[in-house]
C-alpha positions in Angstrom: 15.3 -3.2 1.7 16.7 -5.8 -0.7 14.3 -6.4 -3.6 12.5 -10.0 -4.3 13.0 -10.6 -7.6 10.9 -13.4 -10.1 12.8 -14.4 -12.8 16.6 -12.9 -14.2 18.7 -15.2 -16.5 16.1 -17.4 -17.3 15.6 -19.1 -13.5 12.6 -19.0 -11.5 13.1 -17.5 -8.1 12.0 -18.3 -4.9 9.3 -20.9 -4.7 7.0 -21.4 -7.8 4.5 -19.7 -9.0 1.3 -20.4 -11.5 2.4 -17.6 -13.5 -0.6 -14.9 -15.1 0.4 -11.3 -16.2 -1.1 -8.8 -18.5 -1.4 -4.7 -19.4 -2.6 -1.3 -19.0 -5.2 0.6 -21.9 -3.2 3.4 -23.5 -4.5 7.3 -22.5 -5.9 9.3 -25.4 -2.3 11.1 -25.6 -1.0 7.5 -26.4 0.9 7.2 -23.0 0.6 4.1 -21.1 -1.4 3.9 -18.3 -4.8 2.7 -17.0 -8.1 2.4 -19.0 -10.6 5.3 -18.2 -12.9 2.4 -16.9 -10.6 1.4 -14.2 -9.5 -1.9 -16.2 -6.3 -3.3 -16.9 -5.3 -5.2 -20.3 -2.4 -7.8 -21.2 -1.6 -5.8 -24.0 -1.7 -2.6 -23.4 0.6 -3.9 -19.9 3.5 -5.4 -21.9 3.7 -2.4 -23.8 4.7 -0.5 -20.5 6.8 -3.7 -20.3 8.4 -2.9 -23.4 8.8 1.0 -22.7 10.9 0.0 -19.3 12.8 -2.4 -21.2 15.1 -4.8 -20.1 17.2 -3.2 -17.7 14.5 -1.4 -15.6 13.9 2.5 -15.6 13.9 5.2 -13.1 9.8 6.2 -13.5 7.6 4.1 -13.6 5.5 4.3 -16.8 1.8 3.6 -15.0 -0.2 6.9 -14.0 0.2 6.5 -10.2 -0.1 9.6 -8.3 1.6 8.2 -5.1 2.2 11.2 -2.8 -2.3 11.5 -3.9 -2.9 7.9 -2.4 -0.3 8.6 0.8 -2.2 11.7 1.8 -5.4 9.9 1.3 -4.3 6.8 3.5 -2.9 9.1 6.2 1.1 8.7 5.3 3.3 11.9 6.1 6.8 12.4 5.0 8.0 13.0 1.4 6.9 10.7 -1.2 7.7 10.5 -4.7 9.7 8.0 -7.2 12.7 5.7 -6.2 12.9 4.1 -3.1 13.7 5.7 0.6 16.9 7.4 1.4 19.2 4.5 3.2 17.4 1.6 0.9 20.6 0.3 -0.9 19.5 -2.1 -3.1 20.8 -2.1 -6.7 17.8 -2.8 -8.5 16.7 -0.3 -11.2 13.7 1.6 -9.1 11.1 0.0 -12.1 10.9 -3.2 -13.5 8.7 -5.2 -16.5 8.2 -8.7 -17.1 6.2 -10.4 -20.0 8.3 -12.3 -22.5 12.0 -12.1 -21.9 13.7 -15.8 -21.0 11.6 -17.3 -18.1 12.2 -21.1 -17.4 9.9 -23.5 -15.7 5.7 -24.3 -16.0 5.0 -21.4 -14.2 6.7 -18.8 -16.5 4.7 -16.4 -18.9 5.8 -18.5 -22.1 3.4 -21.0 -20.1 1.0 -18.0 -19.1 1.2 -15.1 -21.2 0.8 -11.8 -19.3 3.1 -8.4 -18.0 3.9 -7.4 -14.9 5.5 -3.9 -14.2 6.9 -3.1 -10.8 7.6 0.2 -9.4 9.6 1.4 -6.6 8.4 4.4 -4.6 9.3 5.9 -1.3 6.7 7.1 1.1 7.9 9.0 4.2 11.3 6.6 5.3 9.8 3.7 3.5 10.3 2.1 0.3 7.0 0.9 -1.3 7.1 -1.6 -3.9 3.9 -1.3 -6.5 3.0 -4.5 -8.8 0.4 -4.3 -11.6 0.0 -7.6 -12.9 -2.5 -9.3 -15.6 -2.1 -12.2 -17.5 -4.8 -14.3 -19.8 -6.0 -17.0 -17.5 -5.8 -17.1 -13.3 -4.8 -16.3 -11.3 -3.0 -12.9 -11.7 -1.4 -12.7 -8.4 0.3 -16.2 -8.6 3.7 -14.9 -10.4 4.3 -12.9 -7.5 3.9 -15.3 -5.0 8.1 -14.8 -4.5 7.4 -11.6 -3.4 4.1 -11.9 -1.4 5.7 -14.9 0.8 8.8 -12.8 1.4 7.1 -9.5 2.2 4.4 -11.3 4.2 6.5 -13.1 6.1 4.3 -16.4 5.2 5.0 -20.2 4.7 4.2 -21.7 1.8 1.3 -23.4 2.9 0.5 -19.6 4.3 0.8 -18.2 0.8 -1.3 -20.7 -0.5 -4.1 -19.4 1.6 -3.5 -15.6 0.6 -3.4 -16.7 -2.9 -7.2 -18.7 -2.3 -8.2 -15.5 -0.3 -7.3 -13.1 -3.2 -8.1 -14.6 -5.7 -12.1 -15.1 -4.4 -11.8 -11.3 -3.7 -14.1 -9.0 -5.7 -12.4 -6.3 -7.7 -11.5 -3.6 -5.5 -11.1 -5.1 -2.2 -8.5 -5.3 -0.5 -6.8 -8.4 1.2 -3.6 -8.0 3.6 -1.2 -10.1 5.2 -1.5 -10.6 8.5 2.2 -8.9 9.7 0.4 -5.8 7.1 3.4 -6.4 4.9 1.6 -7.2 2.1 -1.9 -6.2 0.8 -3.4 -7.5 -2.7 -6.2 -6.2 -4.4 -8.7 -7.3 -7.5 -8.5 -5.2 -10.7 -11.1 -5.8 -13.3 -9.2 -7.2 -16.0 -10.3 -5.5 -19.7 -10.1 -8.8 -21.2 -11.0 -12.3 -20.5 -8.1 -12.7 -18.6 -7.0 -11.4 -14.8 -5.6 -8.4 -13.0 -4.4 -7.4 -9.9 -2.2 -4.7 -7.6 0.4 -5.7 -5.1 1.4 -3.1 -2.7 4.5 -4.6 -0.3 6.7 -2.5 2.2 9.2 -3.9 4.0 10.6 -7.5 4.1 8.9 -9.8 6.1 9.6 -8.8 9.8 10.8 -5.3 8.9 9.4 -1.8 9.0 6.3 -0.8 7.1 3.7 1.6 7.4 1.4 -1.1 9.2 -1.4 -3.2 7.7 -4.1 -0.4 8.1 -2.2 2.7 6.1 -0.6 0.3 3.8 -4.6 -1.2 3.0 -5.6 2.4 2.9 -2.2 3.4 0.3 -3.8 0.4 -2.1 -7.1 1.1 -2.0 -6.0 4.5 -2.9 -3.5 3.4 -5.9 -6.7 0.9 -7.1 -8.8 3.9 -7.0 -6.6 5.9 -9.6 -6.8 3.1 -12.5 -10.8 4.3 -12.4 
């Protein structure tokens, strides 16, 4: 599975997004992950950002427990960091966004914010996980690249999702109807917004199916709280 990506070398990718990111609270040991109240914050976020740095990382620095939220949504098969065996893209397996080069109105000089994705691999599938938050939103916009793509949706398609998500209350889940694709509302810590983007496969391709891959976010969502 080759991976969407938003922004490298200062050009927006594909399509155009209205841009919000943000962070995750800090644990008591002072690593970064999730607040104990299930929130997500623009700062503490871009300071995972800043831990992957600019070339991307091999583990992803939020406290999912993945192979925890497979069993729990009914996935078999190993599961663990990195994507599937046979997934040949040459993307680093994690990667952060909040305030290198980004051109365009949609950017996060425009919308300030973080976005960390991570790469896992769940049984023969690769799983992409996106924690976004950003100070106004709608959180979910900047990865509208990536939700089009794995959604296998038009634009006019996305924009729909987007109005669907973004009405969502936190916590529930909202897929795409080829189940390539499921969003769901994190309360942000802030005054800002939040969300979690689970994707699997690329538009027509293989995936775990909209049912497990709802039941792998809800799961994920479940762990920030």
């Amino acid at each position: 599975m080759e991976r969407t990506r938003l922004w490298r070398g200062g050009a927006l990718g594909v399509l155009l997004a209205a841009a919000l990111l943000t962070g995750c609270e800090q644990d008591d040991d002072g690593a970064s992950g999730a607040a104990a109240d299930g929130t997500v914050s623009v700062s503490a976020l871009r300071a995972a950002v800043d831990e992957v740095g600019p070339d991307g990382a091999d583990e992803c620095p939020l406290p999912y427990d993945v192979a925890e939220a497979a069993k729990k949504a009914g996935l078999s098969g190993k599961t663990g960091a990195g994507p599937a065996p046979g997934d040949d893209s040459e993307d680093p397996a994690v990667t952060g966004e909040s305030k290198w080069a980004v051109d365009g109105p949609g950017g996060f000089e425009s919308h300030p914010g973080a976005l960390i994705s991570c790469r896992f691999h769940v049984g023969g599938e690769s799983v992409e996980v996106h924690t976004v938050a950003t100070e106004s939103r709608t959180a979910e916009n900047v990865l509208m690249p990536v939700i089009v793509n794995a959604g296998a949706l038009s634009l006019d398609d996305g924009t729909s999702y987007l109005e669907r998500t973004a009405s969502a209350a936190p916590g529930e889940a909202v897929a795409t109807e080829n189940g390539g694709c499921v969003t769901v509302r994190v309360k942000p810590a802030d005054d800002g917004d939040a969300a979690l983007v689970v994707t699997a496969g690329e538009g027509d391709g293989d995936g775990p199916g909209r049912e497990k891959l709802t039941a792998l976010a809800s799961a994920l969502h479940a762990q920030l709280g």
